[in-house]
FIVEXRO-753016 format. One line per 4 residues: number of its first residue (from 1); their letters; for each residue y, x, z of N, C-alpha, C. Coordinates in steps of 0.02 Angstrom, whole numbers, plus 50000, padded with zeros to 5 digits. Example, Ala and Ser with C-alpha at 12.3 -4.5 7.8 and 13.67 -1.06 7.14 Angstrom:
// FIVEXRO-753016
1 = AS = 49716/50660/50390/49775/50615/50390/49835/50660/50390; 49888/50642/50354/49947/50684/50357/50002/50645/50394
END
This chain:
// FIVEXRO-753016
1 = XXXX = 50462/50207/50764/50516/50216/50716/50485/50221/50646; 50500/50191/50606/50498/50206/50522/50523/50249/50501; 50459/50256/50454/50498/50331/50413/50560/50340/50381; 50613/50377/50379/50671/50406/50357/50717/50345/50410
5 = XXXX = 50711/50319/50468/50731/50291/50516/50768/50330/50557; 50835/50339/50562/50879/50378/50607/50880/50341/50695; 50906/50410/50735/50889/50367/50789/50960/50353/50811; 50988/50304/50852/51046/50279/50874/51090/50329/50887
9 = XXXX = 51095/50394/50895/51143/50470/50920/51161/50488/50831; 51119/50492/50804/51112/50490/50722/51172/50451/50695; 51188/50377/50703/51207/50328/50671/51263/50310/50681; 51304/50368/50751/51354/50346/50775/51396/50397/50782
13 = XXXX = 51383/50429/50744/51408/50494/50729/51460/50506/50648; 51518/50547/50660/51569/50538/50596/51533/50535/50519; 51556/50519/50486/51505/50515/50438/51479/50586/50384; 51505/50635/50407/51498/50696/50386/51474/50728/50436
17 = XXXX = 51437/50722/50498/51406/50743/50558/51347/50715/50548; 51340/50655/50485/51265/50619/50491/51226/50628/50459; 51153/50614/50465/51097/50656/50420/51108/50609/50355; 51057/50629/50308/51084/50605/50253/51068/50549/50242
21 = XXXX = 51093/50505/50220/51102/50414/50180/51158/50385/50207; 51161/50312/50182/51222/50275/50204/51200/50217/50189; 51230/50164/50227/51209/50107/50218/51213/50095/50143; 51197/50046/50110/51207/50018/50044/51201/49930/50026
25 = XXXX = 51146/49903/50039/51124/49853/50021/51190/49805/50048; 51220/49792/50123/51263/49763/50137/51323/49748/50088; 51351/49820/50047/51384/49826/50005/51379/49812/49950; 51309/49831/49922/51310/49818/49870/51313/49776/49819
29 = XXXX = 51328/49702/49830/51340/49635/49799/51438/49631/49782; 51462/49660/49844/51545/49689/49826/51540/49742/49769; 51527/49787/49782/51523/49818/49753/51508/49822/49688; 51448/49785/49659/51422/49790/49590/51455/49734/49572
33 = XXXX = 51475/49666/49603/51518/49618/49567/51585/49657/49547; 51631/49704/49584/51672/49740/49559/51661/49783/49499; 51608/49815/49510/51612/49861/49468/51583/49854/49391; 51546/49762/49389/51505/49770/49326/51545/49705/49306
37 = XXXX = 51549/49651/49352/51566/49572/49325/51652/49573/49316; 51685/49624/49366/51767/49612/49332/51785/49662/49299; 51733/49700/49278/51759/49754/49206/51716/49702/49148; 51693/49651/49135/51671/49625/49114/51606/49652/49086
41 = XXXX = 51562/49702/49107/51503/49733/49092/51468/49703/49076; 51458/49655/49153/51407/49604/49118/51450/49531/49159; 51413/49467/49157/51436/49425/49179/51403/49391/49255; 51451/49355/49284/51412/49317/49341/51341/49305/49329
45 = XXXX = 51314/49278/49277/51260/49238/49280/51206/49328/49251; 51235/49356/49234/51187/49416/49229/51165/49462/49298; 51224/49481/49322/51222/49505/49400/51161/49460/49414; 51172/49392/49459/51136/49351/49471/51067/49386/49460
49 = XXXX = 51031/49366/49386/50987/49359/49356/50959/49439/49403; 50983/49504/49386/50983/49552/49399/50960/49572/49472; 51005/49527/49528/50988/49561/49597/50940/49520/49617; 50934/49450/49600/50896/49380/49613/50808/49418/49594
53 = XXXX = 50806/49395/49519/50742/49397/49515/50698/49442/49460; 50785/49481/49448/50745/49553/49420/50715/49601/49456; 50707/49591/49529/50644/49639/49557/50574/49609/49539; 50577/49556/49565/50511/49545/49554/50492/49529/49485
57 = XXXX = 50538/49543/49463/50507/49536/49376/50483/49611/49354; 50515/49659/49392/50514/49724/49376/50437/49735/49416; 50432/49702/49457/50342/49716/49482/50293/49665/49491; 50325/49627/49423/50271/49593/49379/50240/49551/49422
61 = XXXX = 50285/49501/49457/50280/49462/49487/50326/49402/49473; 50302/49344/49489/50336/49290/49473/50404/49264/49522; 50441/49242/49490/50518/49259/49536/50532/49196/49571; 50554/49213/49639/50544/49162/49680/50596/49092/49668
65 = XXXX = 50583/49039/49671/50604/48977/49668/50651/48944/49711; 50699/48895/49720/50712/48847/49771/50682/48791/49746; 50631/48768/49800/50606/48698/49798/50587/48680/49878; 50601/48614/49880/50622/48559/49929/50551/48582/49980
69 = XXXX = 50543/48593/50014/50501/48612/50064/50470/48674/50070; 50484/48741/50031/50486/48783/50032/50523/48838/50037; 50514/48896/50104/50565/48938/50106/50593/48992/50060; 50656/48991/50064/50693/49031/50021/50761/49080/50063
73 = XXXX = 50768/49126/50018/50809/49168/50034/50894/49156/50009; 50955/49141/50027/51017/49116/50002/51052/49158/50027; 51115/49155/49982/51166/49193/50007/51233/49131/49972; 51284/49146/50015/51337/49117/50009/51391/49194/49977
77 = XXXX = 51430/49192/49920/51461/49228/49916/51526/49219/49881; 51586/49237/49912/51664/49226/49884/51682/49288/49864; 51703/49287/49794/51712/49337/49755/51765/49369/49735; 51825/49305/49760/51895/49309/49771/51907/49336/49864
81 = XXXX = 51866/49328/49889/51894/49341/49946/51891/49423/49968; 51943/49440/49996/51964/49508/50006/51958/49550/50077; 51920/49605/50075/51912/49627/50164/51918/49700/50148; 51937/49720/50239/51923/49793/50228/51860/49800/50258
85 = XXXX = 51818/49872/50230/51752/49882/50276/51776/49922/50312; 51747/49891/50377/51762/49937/50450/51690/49907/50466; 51679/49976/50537/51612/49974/50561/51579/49933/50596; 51658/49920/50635/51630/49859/50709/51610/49802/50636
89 = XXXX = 51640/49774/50588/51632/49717/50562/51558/49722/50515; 51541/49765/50506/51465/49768/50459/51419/49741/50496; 51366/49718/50477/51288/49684/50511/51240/49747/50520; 51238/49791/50482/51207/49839/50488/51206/49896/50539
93 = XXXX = 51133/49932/50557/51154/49959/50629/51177/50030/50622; 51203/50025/50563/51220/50088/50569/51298/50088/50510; 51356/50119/50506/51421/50113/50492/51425/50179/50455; 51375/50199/50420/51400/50281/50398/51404/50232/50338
97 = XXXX = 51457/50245/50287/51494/50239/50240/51545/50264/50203; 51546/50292/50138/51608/50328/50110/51656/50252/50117; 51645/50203/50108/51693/50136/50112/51704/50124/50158; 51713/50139/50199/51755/50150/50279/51831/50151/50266
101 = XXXX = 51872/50095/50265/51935/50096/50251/51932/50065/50208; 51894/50047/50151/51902/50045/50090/51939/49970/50081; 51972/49908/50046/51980/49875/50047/51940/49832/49964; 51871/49775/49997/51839/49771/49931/51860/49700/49931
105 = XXXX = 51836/49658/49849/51849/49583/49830/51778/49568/49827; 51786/49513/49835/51700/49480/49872/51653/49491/49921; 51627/49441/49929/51620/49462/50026/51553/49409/50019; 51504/49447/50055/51428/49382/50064/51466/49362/50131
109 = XXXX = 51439/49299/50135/51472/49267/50202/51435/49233/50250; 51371/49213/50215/51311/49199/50236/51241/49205/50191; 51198/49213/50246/51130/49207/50218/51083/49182/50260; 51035/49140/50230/50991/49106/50271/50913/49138/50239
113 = X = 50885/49152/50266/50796/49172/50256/50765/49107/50276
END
């Protein structure tokens, strides 16, 4: 097990019965497109810039590319499209979430590594 790794009795438990964290990353592309690109904070192409290849800019590393015979990381995402988060429907193995119910706009729909 990895460190701060909950074990399956942990993860399936109400979400105020569970040790502490919550998923995030799944969410967080709904989420920050809501909360930064349709208050107009910042724009599509900033987000982008931001989740894309401002990490590795932040550790001074060169930011990864799409080119024709080399692997890359993609995501497909609709920004108009509308869901509720429920548990059975998340990828993640674990469903603790204050957004449980929640109903968000934009949705990743795919990703290929």
């Amino acid at each position: 097990m990895y460190p701060n790794q909950h074990t399956e009795a942990e993860k399936t438990v109400a979400l105020a019965g569970s040790p502490p964290g919550a998923i995030g990353l799944e969410l967080a592309l709904p989420l920050l497109w809501h909360g930064l690109v349709e208050t107009g904070e910042f724009s599509a192409l900033e987000l982008w810039q931001v989740l894309s290849t401002g990490p590795a800019v932040c550790l001074g590393q060169a930011p990864a590319t799409v080119t024709l015979g080399v692997s890359a990381e993609l995501i497909l995402f609709d920004p108009l499209m509308t869901w509720t988060v429920e548990g059975h429907s998340l990828k993640s193995r674990s469903a603790n979430t204050p957004w449980l119910g929640q109903q968000l706009a934009g949705k990743v729909l795919q990703t290929w590594l």
